[in-house]
C-alpha positions in Angstrom: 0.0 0.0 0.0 1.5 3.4 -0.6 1.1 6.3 0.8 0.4 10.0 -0.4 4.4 10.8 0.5 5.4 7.3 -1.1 3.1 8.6 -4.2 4.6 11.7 -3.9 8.2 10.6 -4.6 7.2 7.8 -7.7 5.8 11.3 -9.1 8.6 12.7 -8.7 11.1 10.0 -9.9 8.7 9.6 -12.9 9.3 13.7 -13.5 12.7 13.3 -13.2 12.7 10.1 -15.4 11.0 11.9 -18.6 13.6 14.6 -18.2 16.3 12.4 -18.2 15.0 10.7 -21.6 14.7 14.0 -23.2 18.0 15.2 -22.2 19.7 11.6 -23.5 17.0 11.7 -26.8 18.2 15.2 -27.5 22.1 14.0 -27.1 21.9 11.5 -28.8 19.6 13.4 -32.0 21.7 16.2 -31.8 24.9 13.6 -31.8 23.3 12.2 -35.4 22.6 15.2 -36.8 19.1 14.2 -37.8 18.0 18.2 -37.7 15.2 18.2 -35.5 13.7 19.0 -32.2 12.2 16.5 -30.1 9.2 18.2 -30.7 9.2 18.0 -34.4 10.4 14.2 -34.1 7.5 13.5 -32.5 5.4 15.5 -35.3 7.3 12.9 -38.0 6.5 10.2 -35.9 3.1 11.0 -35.3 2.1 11.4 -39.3 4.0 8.0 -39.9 1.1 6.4 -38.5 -1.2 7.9 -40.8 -2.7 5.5 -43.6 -3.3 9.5 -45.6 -2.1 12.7 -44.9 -3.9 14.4 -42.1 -5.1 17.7 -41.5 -2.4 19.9 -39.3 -6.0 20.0 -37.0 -5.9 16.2 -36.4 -2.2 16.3 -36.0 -2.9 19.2 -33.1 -5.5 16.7 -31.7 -3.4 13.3 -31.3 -0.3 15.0 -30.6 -2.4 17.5 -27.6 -1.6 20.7 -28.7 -3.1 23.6 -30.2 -3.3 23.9 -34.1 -0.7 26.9 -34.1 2.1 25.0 -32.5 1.8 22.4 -35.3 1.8 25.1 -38.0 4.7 26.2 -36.5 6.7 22.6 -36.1 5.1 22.1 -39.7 6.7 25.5 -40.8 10.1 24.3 -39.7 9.8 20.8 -41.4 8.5 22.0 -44.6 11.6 24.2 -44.6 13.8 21.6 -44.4 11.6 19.4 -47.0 10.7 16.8 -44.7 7.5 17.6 -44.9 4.7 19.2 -47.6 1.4 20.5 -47.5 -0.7 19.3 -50.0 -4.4 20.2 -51.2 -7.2 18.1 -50.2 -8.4 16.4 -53.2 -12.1 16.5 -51.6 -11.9 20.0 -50.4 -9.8 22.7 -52.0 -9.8 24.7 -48.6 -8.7 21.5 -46.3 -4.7 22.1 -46.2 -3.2 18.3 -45.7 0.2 17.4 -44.2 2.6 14.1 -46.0 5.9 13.0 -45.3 8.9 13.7 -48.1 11.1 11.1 -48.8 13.7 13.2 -47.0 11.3 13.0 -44.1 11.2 8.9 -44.3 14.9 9.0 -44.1 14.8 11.3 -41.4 12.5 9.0 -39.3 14.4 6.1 -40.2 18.0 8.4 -38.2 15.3 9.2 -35.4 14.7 5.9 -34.9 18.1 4.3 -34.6 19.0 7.9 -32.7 16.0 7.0 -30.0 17.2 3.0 -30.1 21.0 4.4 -28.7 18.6 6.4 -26.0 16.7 3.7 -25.0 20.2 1.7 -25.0 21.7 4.1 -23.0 18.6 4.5 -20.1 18.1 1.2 -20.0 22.1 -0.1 -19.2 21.5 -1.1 -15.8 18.9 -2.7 -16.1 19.0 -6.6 -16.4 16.5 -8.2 -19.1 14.3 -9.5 -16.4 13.7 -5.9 -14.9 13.4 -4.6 -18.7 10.1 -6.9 -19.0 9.4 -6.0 -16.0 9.2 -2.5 -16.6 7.7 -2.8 -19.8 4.5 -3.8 -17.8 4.5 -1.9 -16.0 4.7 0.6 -18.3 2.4 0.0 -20.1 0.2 -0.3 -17.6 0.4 3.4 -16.7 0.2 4.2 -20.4 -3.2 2.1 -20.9 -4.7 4.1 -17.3 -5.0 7.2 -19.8 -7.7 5.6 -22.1 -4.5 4.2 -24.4 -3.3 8.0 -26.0 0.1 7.9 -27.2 2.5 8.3 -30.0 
């Protein structure tokens, strides 16, 4: 049974956990030279899963942020031709958001730049307490209704 200090402190250690991803994710990005934020890795990551481009609207929605910040991670991208608006076919005012192949390739360097992060985080950690964790991971992730990218 824990208590509200014991809760307290996994807050805290889970805090202090996502920081300490992000700090190593960023390292290690930066360290690749992939040319992105974490914030507009997660955009790329996000419209991977898309079977058709999507709106910048539903990327706001499934990535929980409001529409401006996308336009503006979409601004940056585009820039660097990793992504590109295109029309809607089915409505000439919709604005829709795909992936370049320079952005594919970019995903693929995210990919094996978050693989060395997850390396790294994960060191002292035996393989028994790595399954372990991915439970209970998953766990948590599944109490918020199952959002996530």
């Amino acid at each position: 049974m824990t208590t509200p200090d014991s809760d307290g402190l996994l807050a805290e250690q889970l805090l202090r956990l996502t920081r300490r991803v992000h700090r190593i994710q960023k390292r290690h990005l930066e360290r690749n030279d992939v040319g992105v934020t974490p914030a507009q890795s997660r955009l790329l990551r996000t419209l991977a899963h898309y079977p058709s481009p999507p709106r910048m609207t539903d990327l706001a929605e499934r990535l929980e942020v409001v529409p401006r910040a996308v336009t503006t991670l979409v601004d940056g991208l585009e820039a660097s031709g990793k992504v590109r608006r295109v029309p809607d076919p089915a409505n000439r005012r919709v604005t829709r958001i795909e992936l370049t192949d320079e952005g594919r390739t970019t995903l693929r360097e995210l990919r094996g730049a978050r693989r060395s992060a997850a390396e790294e985080i994960l060191a002292p950690l035996t393989e028994k307490e790595r399954q372990v964790l991915g439970v209970l991971l998953e766990t948590l992730i599944e109490g918020d209704g199952g959002k996530s990218c």
